[in-house]
C-alpha positions as CSV (number, residue, x, y, z in Angstrom):
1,X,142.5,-205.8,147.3
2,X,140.9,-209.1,148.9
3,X,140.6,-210.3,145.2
4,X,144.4,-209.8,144.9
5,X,144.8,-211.2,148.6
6,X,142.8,-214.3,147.5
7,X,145.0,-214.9,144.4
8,X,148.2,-215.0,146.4
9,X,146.9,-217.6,149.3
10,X,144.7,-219.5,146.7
11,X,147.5,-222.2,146.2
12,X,148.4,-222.6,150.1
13,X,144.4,-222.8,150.4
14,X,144.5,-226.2,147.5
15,X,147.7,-227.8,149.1
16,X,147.2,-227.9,152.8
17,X,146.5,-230.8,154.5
18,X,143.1,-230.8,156.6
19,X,143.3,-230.5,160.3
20,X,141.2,-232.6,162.3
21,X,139.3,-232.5,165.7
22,X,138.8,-234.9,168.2
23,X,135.1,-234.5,167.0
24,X,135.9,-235.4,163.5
25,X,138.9,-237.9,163.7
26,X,137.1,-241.5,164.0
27,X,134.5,-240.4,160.8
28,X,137.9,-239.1,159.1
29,X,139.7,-242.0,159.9
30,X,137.2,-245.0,159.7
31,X,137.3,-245.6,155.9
32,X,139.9,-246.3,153.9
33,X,143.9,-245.3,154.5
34,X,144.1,-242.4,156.3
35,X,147.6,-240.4,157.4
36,X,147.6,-238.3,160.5
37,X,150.3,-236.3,161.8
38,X,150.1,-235.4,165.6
39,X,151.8,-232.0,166.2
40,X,151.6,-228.8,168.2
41,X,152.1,-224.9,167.2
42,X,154.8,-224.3,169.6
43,X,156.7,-226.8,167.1
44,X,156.1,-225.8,163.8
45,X,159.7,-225.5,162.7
46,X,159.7,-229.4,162.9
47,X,156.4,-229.4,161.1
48,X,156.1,-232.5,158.2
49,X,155.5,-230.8,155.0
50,X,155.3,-234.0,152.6
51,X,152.1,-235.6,153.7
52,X,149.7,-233.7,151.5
53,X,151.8,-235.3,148.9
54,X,151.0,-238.4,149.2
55,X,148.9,-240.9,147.4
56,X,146.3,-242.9,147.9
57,X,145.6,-242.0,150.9
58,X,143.7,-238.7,153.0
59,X,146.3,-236.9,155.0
60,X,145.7,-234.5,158.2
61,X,147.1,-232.5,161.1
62,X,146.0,-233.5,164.5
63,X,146.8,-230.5,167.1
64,X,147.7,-232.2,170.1
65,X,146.7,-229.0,172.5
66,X,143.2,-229.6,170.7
67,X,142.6,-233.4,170.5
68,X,144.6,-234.6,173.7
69,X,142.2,-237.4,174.4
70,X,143.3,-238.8,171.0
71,X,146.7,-238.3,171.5
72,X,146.4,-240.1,175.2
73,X,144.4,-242.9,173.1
74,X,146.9,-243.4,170.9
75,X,150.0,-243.0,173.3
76,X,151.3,-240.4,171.2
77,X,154.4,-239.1,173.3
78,X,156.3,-237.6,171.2
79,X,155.7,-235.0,168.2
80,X,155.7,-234.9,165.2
81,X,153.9,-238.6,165.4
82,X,152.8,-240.0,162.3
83,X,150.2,-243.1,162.0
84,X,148.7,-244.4,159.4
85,X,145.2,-245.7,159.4
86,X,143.4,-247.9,157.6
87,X,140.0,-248.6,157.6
88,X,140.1,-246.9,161.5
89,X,143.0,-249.7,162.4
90,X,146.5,-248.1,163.3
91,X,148.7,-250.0,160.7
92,X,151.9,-248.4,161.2
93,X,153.6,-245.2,163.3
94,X,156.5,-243.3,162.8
95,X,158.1,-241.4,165.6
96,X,160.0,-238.4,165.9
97,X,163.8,-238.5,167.3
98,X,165.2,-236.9,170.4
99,X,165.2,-233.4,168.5
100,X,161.6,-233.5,167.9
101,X,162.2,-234.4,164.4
102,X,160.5,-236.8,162.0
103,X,162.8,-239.7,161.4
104,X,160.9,-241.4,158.6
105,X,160.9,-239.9,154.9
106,X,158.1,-239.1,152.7
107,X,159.5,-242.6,150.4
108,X,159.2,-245.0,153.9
109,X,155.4,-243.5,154.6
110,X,154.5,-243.9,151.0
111,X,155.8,-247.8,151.1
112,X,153.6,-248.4,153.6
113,X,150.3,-247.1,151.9
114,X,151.5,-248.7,149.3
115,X,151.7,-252.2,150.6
116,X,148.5,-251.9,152.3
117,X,146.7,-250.7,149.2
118,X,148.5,-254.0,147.6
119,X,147.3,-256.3,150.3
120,X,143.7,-255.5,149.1
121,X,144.3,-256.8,145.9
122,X,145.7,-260.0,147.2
């Protein structure tokens, strides 16, 4: 039976995104581009599903219940927030609207990691 249980959750275990701690965030977000998604439990039916496919980049969730001095760092006041790091430096944020939703698309994140992957090469 756990074989069979472990066949079934095998893909949701490849394709989810990585939560981080307020431990682990500045080592996760100090190299390279980076994509973190603030967001809480209570408000997973407005939960961003697209940022584990992304490229070029390492994506992951940041629970604001567990990393509130991040969140306070950051000025995060509204979830789902989505900032993209590079290198450790916030490079851009996305905001959620007055329904708690996520205004930007999975094409306007991805144009940003992809023009600051281009700006290395320039």
């Amino acid at each position: 039976m756990n074989k069979l249980l472990l066949v079934f959750m095998l893909p949701a275990l490849i394709n989810a995104q990585e939560f981080i701690s307020k431990d682990t965030f500045n080592s996760r977000t100090a190299k390279g581009i980076t994509v973190v998604v603030f967001w809480a439990e209570w408000n997973q039916g407005n939960q961003v599903d697209f940022l584990k496919s992304l490229k070029d980049c390492e994506p992951y969730r940041l629970c604001i219940v567990k990393g509130a001095s991040i969140q306070k760092k950051y000025k995060v006041t509204a979830i789902p927030t989505v900032i993209i790091f590079d290198n450790g430096v916030e490079q851009s944020r996305f905001d959620p609207n007055i329904m708690m939703q996520l205004q930007a698309t999975k094409k306007q994140v991805q144009k940003v990691i992809d023009n600051i992957t281009l700006s290395k090469f320039q």
